[in-house]
N, C-alpha and C positions, 0 to 999 in steps of 0.2 A: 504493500500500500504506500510505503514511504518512499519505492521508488518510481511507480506511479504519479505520484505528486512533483517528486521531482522533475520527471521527463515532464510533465502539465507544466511547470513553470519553467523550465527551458524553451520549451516550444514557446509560448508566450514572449517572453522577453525576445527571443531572435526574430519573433513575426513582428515585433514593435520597433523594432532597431533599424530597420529600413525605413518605417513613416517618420522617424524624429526627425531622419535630412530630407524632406522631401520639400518644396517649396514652399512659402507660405504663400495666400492666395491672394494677398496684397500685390496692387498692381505698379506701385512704384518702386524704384530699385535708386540709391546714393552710394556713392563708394568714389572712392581715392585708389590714385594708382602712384607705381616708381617704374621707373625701367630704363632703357637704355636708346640713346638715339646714333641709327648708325650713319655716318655721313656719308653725303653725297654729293655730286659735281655739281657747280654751276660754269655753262659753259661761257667761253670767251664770246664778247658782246651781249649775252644775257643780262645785266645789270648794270645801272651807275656806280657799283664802287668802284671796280677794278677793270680793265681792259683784257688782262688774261684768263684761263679757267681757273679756276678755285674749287676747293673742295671746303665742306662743312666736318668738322672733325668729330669724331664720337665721345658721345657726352650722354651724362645723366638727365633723364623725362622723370616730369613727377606734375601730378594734375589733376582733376576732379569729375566725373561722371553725373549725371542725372537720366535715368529711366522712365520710359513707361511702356507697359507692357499689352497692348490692344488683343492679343491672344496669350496661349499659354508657347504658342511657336513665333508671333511678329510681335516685335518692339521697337520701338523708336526712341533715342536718347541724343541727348545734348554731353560735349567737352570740351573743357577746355585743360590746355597744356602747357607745358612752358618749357624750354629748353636752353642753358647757360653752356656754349660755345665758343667756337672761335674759327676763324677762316684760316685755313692754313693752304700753302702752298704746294707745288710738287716737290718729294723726295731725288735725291740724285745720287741715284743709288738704291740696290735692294736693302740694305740695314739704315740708310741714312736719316735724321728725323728730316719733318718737314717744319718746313718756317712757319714760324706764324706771323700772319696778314694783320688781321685786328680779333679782337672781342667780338661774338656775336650772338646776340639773346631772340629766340623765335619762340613767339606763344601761338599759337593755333586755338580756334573757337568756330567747334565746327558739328554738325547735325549729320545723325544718320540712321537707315534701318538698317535690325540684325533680326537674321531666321535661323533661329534656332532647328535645330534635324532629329534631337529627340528631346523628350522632358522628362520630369524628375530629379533626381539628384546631380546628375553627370549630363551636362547641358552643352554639346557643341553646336556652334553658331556660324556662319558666315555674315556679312554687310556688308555696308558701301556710305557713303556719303559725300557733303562739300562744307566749305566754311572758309573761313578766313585764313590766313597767315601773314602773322604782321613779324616782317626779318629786321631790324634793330642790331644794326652794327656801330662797333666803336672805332673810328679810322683814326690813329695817330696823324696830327697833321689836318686832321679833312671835319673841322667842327662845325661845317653847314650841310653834313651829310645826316638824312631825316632816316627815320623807320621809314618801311613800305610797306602796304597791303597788298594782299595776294593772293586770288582765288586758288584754293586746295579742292583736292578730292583725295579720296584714300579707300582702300576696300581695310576688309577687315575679317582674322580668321581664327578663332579661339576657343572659349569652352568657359562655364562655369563649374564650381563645384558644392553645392549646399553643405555647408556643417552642420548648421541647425536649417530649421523651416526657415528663420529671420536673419541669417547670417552666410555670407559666401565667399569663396575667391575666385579670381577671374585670371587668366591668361588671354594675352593679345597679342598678336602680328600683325601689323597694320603697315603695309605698303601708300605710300603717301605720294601725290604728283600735283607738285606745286608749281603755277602758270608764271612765267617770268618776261620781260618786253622780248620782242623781235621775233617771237612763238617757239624760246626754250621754256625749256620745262628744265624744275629742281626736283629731283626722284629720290627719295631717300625711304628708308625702312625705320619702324619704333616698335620696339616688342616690349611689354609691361606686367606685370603682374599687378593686383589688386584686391581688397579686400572691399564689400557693398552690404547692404543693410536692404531688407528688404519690407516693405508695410502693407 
């Protein structure tokens, strides 16, 4: 009999332990991310700073999400990001460093949809969106050089993972293609990790 009861509350407890992470049905989602931003070329004549290509150097992302969830598979969320860089130059040479150019700080503030492929606990997603990119460089020498705005798009390819019903973490890859004068484009990658709140 006592081990009847037992296997009764083993079964129990293991049937329960899958619903504690399952989502809660609150349709807004908050959360904060970190990550990494990986640089990318700007080509020669692409921009007012400089007249040659430049490259964006990789640097730390860190930034804030807002959700909302119109199905348990389509959402639509607002970010914004921020990224403390620096323009550096070409290497010469395979071990050689590269110069650096100036300072350069890019926040992005940008809208998009994500469709989720399955629900529950273990939630991988695709999306897409646009927004802004405002590039904020610092040119030794060049104090009438302003920030610029700059239509972004980006896809986006990642997963959540519920801990509890109200709580998650997020992975992200986000391929980014930033519009620049003369019809270059700034193509860079930011991959994040994040924790979100869910009500």
């Amino acid at each position: 009999m006592q081990r009847w009861r037992l296997a009764l509350a083993a079964f129990l407890v293991a049937a329960a332990m899958p619903a504690r992470g399952q989502p809660a049905k609150g349709k807004v989602e908050l959360g904060v991310l970190w990550g990494r931003h990986f640089g990318g070329t700007l080509p020669a004549g692409s921009n007012e700073y400089f007249s040659q290509a430049i490259e964006s150097d990789t640097a730390i992302s860190y930034g804030v999400r807002l959700g909302y969830a119109f199905s348990p598979r389509l959402s639509f969320e607002f970010s914004a990001e921020k990224v403390d860089t620096r323009f550096v130059g070409s290497a010469d040479g395979v071990f050689a460093s590269r110069p650096e150019l100036s300072t350069l700080q890019m926040r992005f503030v940008e809208a998009g949809a994500r469709w989720a492929f399955l629900t529950g606990r273990f939630v991988p997603f695709v999306g897409a969106g646009a927004g802004i990119a405002v590039l904020d460089p610092d040119i030794a020498g060049q104090a009438d050089v302003r920030d610029s705005n700059r239509l972004a798009f980006h896809l986006d390819l990642g997963f959540k993972a519920y801990l509890l019903p109200w709580i998650g973490m997020r992975v992200d890859v986000r391929p980014r293609f930033v519009s620049l004068q003369n019809g270059h484009w700034f193509n860079h990658v930011d991959g994040d990790a994040g924790l979100f709140l869910a009500f």
